[in-house]
N, C-alpha and C positions, 0 to 999 in steps of 0.2 A: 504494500500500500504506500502512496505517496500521498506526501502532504500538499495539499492545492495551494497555500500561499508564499511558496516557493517558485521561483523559474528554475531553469535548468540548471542555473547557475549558483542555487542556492541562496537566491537573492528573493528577499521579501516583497511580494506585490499583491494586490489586487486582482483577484480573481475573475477571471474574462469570461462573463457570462452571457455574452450577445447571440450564440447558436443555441442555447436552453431552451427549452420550452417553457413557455408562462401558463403556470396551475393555479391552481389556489392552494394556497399554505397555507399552515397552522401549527402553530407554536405554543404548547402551555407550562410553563415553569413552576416551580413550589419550592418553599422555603418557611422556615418556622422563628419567631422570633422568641425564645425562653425568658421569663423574667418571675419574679416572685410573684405571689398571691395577690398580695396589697396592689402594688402597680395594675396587676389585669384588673383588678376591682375597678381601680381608675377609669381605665379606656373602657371596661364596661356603661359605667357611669357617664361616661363624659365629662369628667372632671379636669383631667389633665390641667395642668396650670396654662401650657399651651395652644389647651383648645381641642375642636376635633381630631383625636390622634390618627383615627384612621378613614376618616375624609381625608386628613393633607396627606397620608401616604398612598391613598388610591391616585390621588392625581400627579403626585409625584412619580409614580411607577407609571402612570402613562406617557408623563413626560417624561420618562429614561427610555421608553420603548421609544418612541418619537426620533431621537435625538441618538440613537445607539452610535449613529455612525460619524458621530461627534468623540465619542468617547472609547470605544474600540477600532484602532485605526484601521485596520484591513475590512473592514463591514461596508457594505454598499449603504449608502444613503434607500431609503426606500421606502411606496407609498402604503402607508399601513393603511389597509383598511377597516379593523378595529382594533383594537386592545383596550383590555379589561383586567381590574385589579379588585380581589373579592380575597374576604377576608373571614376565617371559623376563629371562635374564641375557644381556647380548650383551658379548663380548668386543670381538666390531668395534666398537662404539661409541668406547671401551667404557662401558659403564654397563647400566641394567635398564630393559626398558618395562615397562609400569605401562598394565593395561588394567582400567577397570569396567564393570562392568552392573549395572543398578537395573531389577524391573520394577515395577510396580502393576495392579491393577483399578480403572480409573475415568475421571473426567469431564477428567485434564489431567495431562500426559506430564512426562517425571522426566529430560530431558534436563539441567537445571541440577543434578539429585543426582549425576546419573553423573558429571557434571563437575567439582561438589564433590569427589567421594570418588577421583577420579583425580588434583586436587592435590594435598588435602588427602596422600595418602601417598606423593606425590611430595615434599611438604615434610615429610613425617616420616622418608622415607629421609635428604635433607639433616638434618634436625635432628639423628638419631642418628648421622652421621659425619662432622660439623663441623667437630668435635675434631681429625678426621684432617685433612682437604680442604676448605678453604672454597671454592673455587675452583670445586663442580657446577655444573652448570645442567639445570634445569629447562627443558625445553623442550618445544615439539611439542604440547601441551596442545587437543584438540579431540573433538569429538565424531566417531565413526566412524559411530554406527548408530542413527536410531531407527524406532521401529514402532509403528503405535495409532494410532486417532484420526484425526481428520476430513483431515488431512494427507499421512496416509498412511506411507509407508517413505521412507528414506533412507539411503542409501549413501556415507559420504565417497566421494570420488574419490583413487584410490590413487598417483596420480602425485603429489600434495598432501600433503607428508609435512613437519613439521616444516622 
């Protein structure tokens, strides 16, 4: 197997996707954010000192899908046609998982957006209850699902959990 953002020469580029065929892709990422008791009461609550904690991480995680190919430099710029950032509160944890989906029409699949936009508001829950808990973690952080495209489907394996 060769690595695609490589040339011949071992030289880092951008991968040349103008003969691909344009699908529809689909992308859903997952990640879990751990914190104590107290804190999830918080975000339960809506109390946060800073307000909605995970209103501003759902739209910050759309805004990292958005914007991926700002922030991972070989990623094509591309036009997302939805992404979505949806959020389980787990007291067993306890903490909240943090799932995305990103999908597109076109010639190269949005698995690095979904994965963007599922940290990205994994580190916006951190950021917005800091104050309280330094001590989360961000964990679990992986791609679940994609679809489109010359590859096909793929299904994490559900024993493979964080």
């Amino acid at each position: 197997m060769t690595l695609t953002h490589f040339d011949a020469d071992g030289q880092a580029h951008i991968v040349d996707v103008t003969a691909k065929v344009e699908t529809t892709r689909l992308a859903v990422a997952e990640a879990q954010v751990l914190m104590a008791p107290e804190t999830l009461a918080l975000v339960v609550a809506g109390s946060a000192r800073k307000g909605d904690v995970l209103g501003v991480a759902r739209i910050a995680g759309i805004m990292a899908a958005k914007r991926t190919a700002d922030l991972i430099p070989l990623c094509h710029p591309l036009a997302l046609t939805r992404a979505t950032v949806d959020f389980e509160i787990d007291h067993h944890l306890p903490g909240v998982h943090v799932r995305a989906a990103v999908q597109t029409n076109g010639p190269t699949g949005v698995e690095m957006e979904a994965l963007a936009a599922a940290s990205v508001a994994c580190l916006t829950i951190y950021d917005m209850l800091k104050a309280i808990e330094k001590g989360m973690v961000v964990t679990g952080l992986r791609l679940a699902l994609k679809d489109g495209g010359k590859s096909g489907r793929y299904v994490a394996d559900e024993r493979r959990t964080s």
